[in-house]
MARTOR-744138 format. One line per 10 residues: number of its first residue (from 1); their letters; for each residue x, y, z of N, C-alpha, C. Coordinates in pm, whole numbers, plus 50000, padded with zeros to 5 digits. Atoms other than C-alpha are relative to their C-alpha. Example, Ala and Ser with C-alpha at 12.3 -4.5 7.8 and 13.67 -1.06 7.14 Angstrom:
2
1> as> 50089:49881:50000:51230:49550:50780:50090:50120:50000; 49918:49881:49994:51367:49894:50714:49923:50109:50073
% end
This chain:
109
1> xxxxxxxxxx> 50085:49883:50000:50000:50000:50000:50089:50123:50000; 49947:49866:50000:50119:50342:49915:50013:50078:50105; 49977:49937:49866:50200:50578:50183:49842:50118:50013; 50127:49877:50030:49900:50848:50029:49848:49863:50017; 50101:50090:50029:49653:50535:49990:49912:49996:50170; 50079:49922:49830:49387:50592:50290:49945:49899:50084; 49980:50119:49944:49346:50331:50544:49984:50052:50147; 50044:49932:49853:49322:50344:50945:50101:49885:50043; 49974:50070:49872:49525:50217:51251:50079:50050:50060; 49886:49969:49943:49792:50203:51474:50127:49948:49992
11> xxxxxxxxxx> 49893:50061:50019:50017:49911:51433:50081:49997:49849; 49953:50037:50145:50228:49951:51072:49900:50029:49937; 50095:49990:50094:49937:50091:50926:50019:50192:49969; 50003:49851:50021:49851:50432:50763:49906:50095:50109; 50076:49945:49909:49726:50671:51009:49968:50157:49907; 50001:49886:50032:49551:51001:50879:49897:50103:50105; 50035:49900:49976:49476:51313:51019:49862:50053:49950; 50099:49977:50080:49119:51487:50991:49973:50119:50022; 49992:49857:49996:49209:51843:51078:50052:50059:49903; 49897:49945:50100:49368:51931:50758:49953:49994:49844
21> xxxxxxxxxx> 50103:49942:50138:49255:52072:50422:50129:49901:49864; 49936:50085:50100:49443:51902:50086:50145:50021:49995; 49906:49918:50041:49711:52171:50076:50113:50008:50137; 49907:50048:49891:49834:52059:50411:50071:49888:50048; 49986:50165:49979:49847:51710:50416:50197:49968:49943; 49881:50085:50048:50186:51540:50389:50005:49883:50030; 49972:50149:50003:50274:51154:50368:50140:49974:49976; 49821:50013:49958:50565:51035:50577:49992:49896:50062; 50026:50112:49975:50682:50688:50654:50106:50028:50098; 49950:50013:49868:50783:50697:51019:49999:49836:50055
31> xxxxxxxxxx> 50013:50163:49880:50837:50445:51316:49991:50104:50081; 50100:49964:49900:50624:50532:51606:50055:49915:50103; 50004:50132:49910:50698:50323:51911:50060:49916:49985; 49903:50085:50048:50966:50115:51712:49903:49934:49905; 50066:50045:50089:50686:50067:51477:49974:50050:49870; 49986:49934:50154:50698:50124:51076:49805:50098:50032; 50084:49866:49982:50418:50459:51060:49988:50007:49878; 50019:49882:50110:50233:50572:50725:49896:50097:50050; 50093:49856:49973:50101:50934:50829:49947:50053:49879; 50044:49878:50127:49891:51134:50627:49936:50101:50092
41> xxxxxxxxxx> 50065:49895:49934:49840:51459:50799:50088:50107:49963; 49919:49909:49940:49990:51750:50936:50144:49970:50014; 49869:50111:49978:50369:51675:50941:50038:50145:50127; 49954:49946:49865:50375:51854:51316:49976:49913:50075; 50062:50065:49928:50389:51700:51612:49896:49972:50104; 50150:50021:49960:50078:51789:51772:49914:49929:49934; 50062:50050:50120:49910:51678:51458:50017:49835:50013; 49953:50171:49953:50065:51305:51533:49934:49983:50100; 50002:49991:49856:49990:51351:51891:49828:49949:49988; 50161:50016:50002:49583:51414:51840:49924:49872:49884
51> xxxxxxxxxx> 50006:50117:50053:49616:51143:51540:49928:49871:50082; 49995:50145:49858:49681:50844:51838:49895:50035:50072; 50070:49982:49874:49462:51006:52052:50073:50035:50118; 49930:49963:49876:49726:51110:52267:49986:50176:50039; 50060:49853:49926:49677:51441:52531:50129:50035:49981; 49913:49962:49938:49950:51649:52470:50103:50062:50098; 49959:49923:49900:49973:51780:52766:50062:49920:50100; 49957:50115:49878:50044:51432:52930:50050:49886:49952; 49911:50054:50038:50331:51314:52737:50124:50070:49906; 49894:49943:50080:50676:51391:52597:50030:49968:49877
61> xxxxxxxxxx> 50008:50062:50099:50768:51333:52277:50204:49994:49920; 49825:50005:50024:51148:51223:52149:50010:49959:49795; 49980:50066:50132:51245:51221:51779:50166:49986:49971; 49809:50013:50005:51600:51104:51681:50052:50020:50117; 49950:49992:49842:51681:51067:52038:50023:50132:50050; 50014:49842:49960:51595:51453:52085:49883:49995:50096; 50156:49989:49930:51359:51523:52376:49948:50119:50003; 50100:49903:50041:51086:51764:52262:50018:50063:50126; 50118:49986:49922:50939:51999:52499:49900:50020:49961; 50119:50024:50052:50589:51983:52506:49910:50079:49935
71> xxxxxxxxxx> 50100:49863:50061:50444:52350:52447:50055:50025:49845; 49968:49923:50102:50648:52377:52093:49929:49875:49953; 50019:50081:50092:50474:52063:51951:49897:50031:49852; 50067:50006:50155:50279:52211:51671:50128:50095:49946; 49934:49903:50063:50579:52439:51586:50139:49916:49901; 49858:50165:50026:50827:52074:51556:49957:49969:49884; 50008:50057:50164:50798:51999:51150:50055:49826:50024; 49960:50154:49993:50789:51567:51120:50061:50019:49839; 49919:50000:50116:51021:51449:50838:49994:49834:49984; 49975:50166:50034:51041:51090:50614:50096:49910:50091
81> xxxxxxxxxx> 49868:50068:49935:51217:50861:50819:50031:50053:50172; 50017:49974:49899:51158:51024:51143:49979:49864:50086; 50024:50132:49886:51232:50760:51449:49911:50087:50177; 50046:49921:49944:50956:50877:51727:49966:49909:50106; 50035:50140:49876:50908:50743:52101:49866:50112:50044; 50115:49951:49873:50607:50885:52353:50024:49981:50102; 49958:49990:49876:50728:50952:52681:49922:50044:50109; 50112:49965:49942:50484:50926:52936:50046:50049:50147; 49924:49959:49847:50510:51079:53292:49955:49885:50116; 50114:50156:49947:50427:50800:53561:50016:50061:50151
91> xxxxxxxxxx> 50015:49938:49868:50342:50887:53929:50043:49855:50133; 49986:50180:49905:50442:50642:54275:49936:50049:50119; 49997:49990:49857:50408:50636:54627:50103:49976:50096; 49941:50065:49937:50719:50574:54705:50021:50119:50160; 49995:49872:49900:50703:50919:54922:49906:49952:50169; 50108:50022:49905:50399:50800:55100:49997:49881:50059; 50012:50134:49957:50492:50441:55143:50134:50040:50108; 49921:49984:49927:50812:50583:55316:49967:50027:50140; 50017:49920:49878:50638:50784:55545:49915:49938:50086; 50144:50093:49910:50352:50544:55644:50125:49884:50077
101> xxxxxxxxx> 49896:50092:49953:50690:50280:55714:50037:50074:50134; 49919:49930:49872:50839:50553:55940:49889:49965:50128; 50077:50030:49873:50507:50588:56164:49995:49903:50039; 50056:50098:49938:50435:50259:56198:50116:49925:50046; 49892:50112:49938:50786:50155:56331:50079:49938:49936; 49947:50153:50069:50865:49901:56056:50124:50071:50009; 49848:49999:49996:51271:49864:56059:50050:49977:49901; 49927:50021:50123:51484:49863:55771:50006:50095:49886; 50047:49851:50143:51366:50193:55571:50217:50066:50043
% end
């Protein structure tokens, strides 16, 4: 299948964009996730971002082992051959599991 040929998914498939008029559209064969990518959209990376369904407000984004920040992502131009990860933020307890250890005595913290 062509990279322009119109199709849907996520895994190795063509993904397109549906914010974008004819004169915007570009078709670029990425890897996503370590996965072969045909885009047809926007070649920004917000434009990718709202593609997946991903919030960009609650993930990073790395191309060529560059780490984005997050507020320039519609200003970041995607290119053929672009290698792209999603860097998510992840939350613990290890704060709260410390502190509940302290009160209650346990030994070994």
């Amino acid at each position: 299948m062509g990279c322009c040929s119109q199709s849907s998914g996520k895994d190795g498939e063509m993904l397109s964009s549906d914010k974008v008029t004819n004169e915007e559209i570009s078709c670029l064969n990425l890897v996503v996730q370590g996965k072969p990518l045909q885009y047809r959209g926007s070649a920004d990376v917000r434009s990718l971002l709202e593609s997946r369904g991903e919030n960009p407000m609650y993930v990073n984004v790395r191309i060529n082992d560059e780490v984005l920040g997050h507020r320039d992502f519609e200003h970041i131009s995607l290119h053929d051959g672009d290698s792209i990860d999603f860097l998510y933020y992840m939350g613990g307890g290890t704060c709260l599991t410390l502190q509940m250890k302290k009160s209650s005595g346990i030994r070994g913290i």
